[in-house]
C-alpha positions in Angstrom: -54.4 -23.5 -10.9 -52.7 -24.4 -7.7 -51.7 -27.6 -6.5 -53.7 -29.3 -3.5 -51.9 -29.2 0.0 -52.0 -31.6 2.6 -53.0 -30.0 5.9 -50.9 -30.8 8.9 -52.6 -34.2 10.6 -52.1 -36.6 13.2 -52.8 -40.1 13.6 -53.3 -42.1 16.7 -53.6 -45.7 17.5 -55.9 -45.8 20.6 -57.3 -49.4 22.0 -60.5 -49.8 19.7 -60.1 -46.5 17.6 -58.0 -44.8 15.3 -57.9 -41.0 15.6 -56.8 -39.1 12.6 -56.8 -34.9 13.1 -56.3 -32.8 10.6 -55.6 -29.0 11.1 -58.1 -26.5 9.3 -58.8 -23.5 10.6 -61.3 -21.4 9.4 -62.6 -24.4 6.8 -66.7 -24.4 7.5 -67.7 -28.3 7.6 -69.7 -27.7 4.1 -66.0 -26.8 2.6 -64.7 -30.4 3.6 -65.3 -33.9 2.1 -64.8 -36.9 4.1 -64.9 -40.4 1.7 -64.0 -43.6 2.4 -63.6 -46.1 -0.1 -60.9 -49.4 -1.3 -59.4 -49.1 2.9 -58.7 -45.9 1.7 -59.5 -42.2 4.0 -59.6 -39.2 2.0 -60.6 -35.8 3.3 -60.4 -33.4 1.1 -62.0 -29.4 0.6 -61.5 -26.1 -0.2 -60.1 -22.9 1.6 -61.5 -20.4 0.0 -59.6 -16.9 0.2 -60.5 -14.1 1.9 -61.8 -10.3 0.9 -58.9 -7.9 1.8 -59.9 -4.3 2.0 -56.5 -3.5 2.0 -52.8 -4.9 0.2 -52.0 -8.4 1.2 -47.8 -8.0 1.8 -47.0 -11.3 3.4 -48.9 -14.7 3.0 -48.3 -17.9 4.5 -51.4 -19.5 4.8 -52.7 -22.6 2.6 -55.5 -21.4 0.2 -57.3 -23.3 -2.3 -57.6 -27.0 -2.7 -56.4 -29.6 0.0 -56.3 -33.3 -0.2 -55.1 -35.7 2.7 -55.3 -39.9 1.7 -54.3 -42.7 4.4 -54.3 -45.9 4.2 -56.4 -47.6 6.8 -55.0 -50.9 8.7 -57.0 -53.9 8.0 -58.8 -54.2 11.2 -60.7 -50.4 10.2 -64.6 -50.6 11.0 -65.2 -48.5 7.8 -69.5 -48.5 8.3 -68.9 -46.6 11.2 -66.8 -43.9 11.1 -67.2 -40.6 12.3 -66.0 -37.0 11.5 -66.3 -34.0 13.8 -65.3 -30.2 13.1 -64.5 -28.6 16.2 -62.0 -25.3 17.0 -60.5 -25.7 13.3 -59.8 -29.4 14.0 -61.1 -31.8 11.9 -61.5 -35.3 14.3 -62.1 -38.6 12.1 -62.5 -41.8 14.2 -62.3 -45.0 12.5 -63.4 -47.8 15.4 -61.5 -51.2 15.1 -63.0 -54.2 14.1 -61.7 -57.5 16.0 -60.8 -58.5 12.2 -57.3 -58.3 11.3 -55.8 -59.1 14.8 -52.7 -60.9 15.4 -53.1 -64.2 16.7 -50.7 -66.7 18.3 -50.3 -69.5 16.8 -49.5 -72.9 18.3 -47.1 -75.2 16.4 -47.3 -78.6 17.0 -45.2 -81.3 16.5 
């Protein structure tokens, strides 16, 4: 059996949100698992191979299982996030909670 790939993400730190997408073309959303659980993200699926009618000479693309983990900052809203499949990129938005903020502390004395 193969070993799970990691498809090729990005994650970005926007003002309430942060936006993880992942690269997976040709994945149908019913091929892909989105779970959150212990601050923990982890998408994970299936690319399933294709029928060939003819020899396959060259292959570079991923097949078979993937798996992609991150660890989600503190201040994750983890009830409310969001996954949408769109052009063969998988969006995840995780919104910010005000939890987990830096504050400024005075010191006295």
């Amino acid at each position: 059996m193969a070993e799970a790939w990691a498809p090729a993400a990005d994650i970005e730190d926007t003002e309430d949100a942060y936006l993880l997408e992942l690269e997976l073309p040709g994945v149908d959303r019913d091929q892909i698992t989105v779970e959150v659980a212990d601050g923990e993200l982890d998408v994970h699926g299936e690319v399933k191979e294709k029928e060939h009618t003819g020899a396959v000479r060259h292959r570079t693309r991923h097949i078979g299982q993937f798996d992609y983990r991150t660890i989600l900052p503190p201040n994750s809203d983890t009830e409310h996030i969001s996954a949408n499949l769109t052009n063969g990129v998988l969006t995840v938005k995780v919104p910010k909670t005000g939890k987990g903020k830096a504050q400024h502390i005075e010191i006295t004395g």
